[in-house]
N, C-alpha and C positions, 0 to 999 in steps of 0.2 A: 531126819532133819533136812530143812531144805530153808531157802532164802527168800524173803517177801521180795518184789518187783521191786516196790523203792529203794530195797538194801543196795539193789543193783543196778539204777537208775539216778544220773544227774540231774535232777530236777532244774535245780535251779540254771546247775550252768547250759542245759540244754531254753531255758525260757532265758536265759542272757542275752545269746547267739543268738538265739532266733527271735525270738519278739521284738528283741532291742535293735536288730538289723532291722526290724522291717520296720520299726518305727525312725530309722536315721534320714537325720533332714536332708542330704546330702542327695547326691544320684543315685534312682533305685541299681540296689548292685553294687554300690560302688567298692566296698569292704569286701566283699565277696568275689568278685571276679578282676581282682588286680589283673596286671598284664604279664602271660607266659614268661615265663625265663626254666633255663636249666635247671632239674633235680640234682642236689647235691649227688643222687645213686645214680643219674643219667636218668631221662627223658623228660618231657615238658614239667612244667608244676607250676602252680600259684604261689607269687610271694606279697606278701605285706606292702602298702606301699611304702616310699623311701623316707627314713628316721626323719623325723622334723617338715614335715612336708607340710602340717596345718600346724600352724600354733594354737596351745591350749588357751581357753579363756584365764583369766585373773579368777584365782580363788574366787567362792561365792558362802562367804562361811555362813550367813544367814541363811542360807539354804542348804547349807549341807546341817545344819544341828536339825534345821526340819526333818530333813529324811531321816533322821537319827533317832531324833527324838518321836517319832509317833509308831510307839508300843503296841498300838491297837491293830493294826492293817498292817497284815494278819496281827496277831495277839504274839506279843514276844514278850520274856521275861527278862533279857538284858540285849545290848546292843555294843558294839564299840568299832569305830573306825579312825584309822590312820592316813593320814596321805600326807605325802612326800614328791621328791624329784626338784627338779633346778626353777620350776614354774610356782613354788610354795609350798608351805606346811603346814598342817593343822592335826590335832588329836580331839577325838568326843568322846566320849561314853552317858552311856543310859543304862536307868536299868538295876537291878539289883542281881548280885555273882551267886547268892544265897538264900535263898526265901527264907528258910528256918533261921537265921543269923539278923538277915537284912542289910547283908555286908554289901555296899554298892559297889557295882564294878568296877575293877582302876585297868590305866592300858597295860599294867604288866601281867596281867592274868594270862591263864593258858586254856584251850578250848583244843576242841577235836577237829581237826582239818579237815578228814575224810579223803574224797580224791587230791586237794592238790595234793598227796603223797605222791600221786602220777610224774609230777614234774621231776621230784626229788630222783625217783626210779630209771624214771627217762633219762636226766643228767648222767646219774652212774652208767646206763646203757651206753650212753653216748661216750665215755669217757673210755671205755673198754672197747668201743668202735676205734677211737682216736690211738688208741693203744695199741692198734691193729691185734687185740684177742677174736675183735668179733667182725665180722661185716653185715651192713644192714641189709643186703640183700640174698643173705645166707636163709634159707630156710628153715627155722628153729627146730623143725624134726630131724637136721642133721646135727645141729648142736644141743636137745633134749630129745637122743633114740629111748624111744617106745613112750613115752610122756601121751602123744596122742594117739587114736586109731590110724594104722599103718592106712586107710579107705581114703583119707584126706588130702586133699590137694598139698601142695609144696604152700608155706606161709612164711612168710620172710620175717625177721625183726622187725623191718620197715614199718610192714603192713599192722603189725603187732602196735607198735607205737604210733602209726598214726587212725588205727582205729576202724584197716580196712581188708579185714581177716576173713568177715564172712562166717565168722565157729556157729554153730548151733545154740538156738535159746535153753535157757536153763529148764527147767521142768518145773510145774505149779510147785508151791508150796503146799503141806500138808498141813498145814492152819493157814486161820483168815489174817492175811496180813492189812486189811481194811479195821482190824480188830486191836484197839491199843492193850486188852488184857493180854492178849494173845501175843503180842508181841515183848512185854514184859515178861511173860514168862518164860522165853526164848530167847532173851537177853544173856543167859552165862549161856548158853550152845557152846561149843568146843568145834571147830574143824583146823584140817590139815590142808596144805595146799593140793594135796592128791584125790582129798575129798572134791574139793573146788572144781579142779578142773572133772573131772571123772562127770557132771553133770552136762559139762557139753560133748562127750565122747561118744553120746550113744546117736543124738537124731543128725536130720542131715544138715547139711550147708546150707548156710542162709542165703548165699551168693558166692560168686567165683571171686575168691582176693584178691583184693585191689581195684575191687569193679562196682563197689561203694561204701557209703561210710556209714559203722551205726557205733555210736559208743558203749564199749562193754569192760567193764571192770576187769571180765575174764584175761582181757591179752596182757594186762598187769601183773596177774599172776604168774602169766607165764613168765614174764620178763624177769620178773622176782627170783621166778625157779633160775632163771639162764643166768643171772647174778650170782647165783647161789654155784651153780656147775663151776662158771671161772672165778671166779676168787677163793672157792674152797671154804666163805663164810655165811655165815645167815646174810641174807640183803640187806638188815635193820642196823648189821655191824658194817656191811659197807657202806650203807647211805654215811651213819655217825665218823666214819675214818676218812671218807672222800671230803663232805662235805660239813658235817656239824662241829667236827673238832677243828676244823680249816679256817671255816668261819667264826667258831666260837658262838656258834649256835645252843647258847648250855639248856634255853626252855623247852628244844625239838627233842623228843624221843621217838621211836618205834617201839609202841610199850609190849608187844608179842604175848604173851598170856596173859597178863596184869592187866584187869578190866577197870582199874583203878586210876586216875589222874593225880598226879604229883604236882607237889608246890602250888601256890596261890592260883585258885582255877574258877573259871564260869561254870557253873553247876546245869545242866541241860534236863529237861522237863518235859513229860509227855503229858496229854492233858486226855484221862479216861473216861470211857462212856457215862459216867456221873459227874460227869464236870469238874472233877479235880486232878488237881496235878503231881504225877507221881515224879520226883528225884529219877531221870533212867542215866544218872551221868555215869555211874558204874556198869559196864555194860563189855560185855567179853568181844573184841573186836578182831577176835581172828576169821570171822565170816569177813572182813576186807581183807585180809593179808595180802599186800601188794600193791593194794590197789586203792587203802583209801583210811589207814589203822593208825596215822601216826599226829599228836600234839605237839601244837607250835603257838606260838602268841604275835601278835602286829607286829612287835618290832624285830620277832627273829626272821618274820619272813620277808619284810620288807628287806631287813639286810640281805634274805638268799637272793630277793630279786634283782636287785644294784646287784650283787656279783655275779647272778648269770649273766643278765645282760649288757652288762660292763666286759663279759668275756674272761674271765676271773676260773669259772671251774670250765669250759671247753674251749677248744680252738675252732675258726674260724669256720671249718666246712662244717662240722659238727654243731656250734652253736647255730648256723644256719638252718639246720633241719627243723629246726625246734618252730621258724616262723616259716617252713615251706608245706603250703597247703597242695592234697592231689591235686592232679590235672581239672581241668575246668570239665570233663565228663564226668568224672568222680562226684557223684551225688548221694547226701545222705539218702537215706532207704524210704523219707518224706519225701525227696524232689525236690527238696532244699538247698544250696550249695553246701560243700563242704567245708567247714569250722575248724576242723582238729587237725592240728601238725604232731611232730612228735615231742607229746607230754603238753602240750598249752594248746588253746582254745583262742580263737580270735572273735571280737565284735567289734562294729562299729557305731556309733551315735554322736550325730550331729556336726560329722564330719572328721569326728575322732577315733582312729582305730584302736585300739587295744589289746593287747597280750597277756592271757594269765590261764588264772587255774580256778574252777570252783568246785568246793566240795562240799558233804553232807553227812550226817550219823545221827541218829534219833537224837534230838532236844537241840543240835548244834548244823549252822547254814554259815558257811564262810567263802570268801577269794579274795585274790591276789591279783590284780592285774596292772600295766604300765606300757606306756606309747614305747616302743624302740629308742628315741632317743633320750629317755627317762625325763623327758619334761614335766610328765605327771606320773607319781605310782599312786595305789591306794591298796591298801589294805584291811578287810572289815572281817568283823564277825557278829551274828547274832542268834539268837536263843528262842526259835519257834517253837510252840508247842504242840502244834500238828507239822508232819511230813506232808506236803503234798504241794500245789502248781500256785498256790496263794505267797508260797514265799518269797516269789518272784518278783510281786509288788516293792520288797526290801530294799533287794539288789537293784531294783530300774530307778525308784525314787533316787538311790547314791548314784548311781551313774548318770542320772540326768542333771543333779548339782554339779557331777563332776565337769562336766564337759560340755553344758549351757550356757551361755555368755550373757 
């Protein structure tokens, strides 16, 4: 068994960051290379600029049911977005939850998050940082001995959560992951988190830690594992004890073996080389464990994102890592700037920077994102039926209602 490139690849939220930075009206850069200040762990780093610095435009709800509403670019089978924050409110949905039913979507449905589970993992990392179990600049081969080859450089938590680890690519897949039969029928796979990581253990370093950025599901894993050493529980039961039972999060699971979705749900669709579209919403998601496996619906995540960023589940240094980007040498592995703090993703458009999370899982494209001083959140999810750099059109369409005047 092995894992197709998209299983392991943010599609979307890598064509966020990037295409949608370069498209901002603002000063080229200007999202991207805020001004030095201190690393919460010590030395230089990029921070966000200061909460409330642009004001968001007045809703634009004639434009946002647009971007909602058109099915076709790419082809989706349901849609539904939320936004929120102190600048206005609005819910849409499109779409049908069921094709076989023709149950139209409503916004209490649940869907598959994919990475923003990152965030969730991150929070807990950070919460056992704050608890002085862990420190971020500890190297994780002292607190998971033997986890990786002893041949590897020192890797920090830090580096781990913000994305700049350096581990080795995974190895091809033994089927065509360009193949939707193929992929269906590798949908119940079974793996263990030791299977997981055990694929980056053999080739070399992609880069010396902390010397650039490329996003890889894998350092979630790990992180999941280091949850797992200090609480003594699965990670899925410490995200639900830190954070879902706190909040009263009751639609968020980490469903761990059960390829199956609970309670009222958007049904996710793969569309196969005959044109039709097979149901893939049952789908065995321990190839994410960690890093991308858990269901949530708009409005539980909107509420986790008011309490992070309200400062609700971390303290003060801690919530800070979450918006501190590497040093301004720190370049993704394109020559890009670096995007990723620890657990969130930043962009800017049109003057507007923004904070969140996007994730992915065959049939299902979602994120979370919100300005610092929560003037604007929004929260979407929608239902492609091809994987691939087209769904990106989705997500730019909403973020340019959002944050166009």
């Amino acid at each position: 068994m092995s894992l197709s490139p998209l299983s392991r690849r943010d599609v979307v939220g890598a064509a966020l960051s990037g295409a949608v930075v370069a498209a901002t009206a603002g000063p080229a850069g200007a999202a991207s290379r805020p001004a030095p200040a201190p690393s919460p762990g010590g030395g230089p780093a990029r921070r966000s600029p200061s909460a409330g610095a642009v004001p968001v435009p007045p809703l634009n709800v004639p434009a946002l049911r647009a971007a909602l509403a058109d099915l076709e670019h790419p082809q989706l089978t349901a849609a539904q977005l939320r936004v929120s924050g102190s600048a206005g409110r609005w819910c849409g949905t499109e779409g049908v939850a069921d094709r076989a039913t023709g149950r139209a979507v409503h916004e209490r449905d649940t869907f598959r998050i994919g990475s923003i589970t990152k965030a969730f993992v991150a929070t807990v990392v950070l919460q056992l940082a704050a608890e002085r179990r862990l420190s971020p600049e500890q190297p994780v081969q002292r607190l998971l001995p033997g986890v990786l080859p002893s041949r590897f450089p020192p890797i920090t938590v830090s580096q781990l959560l913000n994305h700049t680890s350096g581990l080795p690519d995974e190895p091809d897949p033994p089927y065509d992951p360009s193949s939707p039969e193929d992929i269906a029928r590798h949908r119940y796979d079974r793996w263990t988190p030791e299977q997981l990581v055990a694929q980056v253990s053999h080739g070399p370093m992609k880069f010396t830690p902390g010397t650039k950025q490329e996003y890889r599901g894998i350092n979630y894993v790990l992180l999941a594992l280091l949850i797992e050493r200090l609480t003594g529980c699965r990670y899925g039961e410490a995200i639900t004890h830190r954070i879902l039972r706190p909040l009263d999060l009751r639609h968020t699971t980490v469903p761990g073996n059960d390829p199956r979705i609970h309670w009222p749900h958007v049904h996710g669709y793969l569309r196969m080389t005959d044109g039709s579209l097979l149901d893939i919403t049952r789908f065995d998601q321990s190839a994410a464990w960690g890093e991308g496996e858990m269901i949530s619906r708009t409005g539980d995540l909107d509420r986790f994102l008011t309490a992070l960023f309200s400062g609700e589940l971390l303290p003060p240094p801690e919530l800070e890592r979450m918006f501190t980007l590497p040093p301004d040498e720190v370049r993704m592995v394109d020559g890009t700037p670096a995007r990723y703090a620890a657990g969130l993703q930043t962009f800017t458009l049109n003057g507007i920077t923004l904070w969140g999370k996007t994730g992915e899982r065959y049939g299902y494209s979602s994120a979370m994102f919100a300005t610092r001083d929560q003037q604007r959140r929004v929260v979407f999810s929608f239902n492609p039926t091809r994987r691939d750099a087209t769904q990106a059109q989705v997500s730019q369409r909403i973020a340019e209602a959002l944050t166009k005047a």
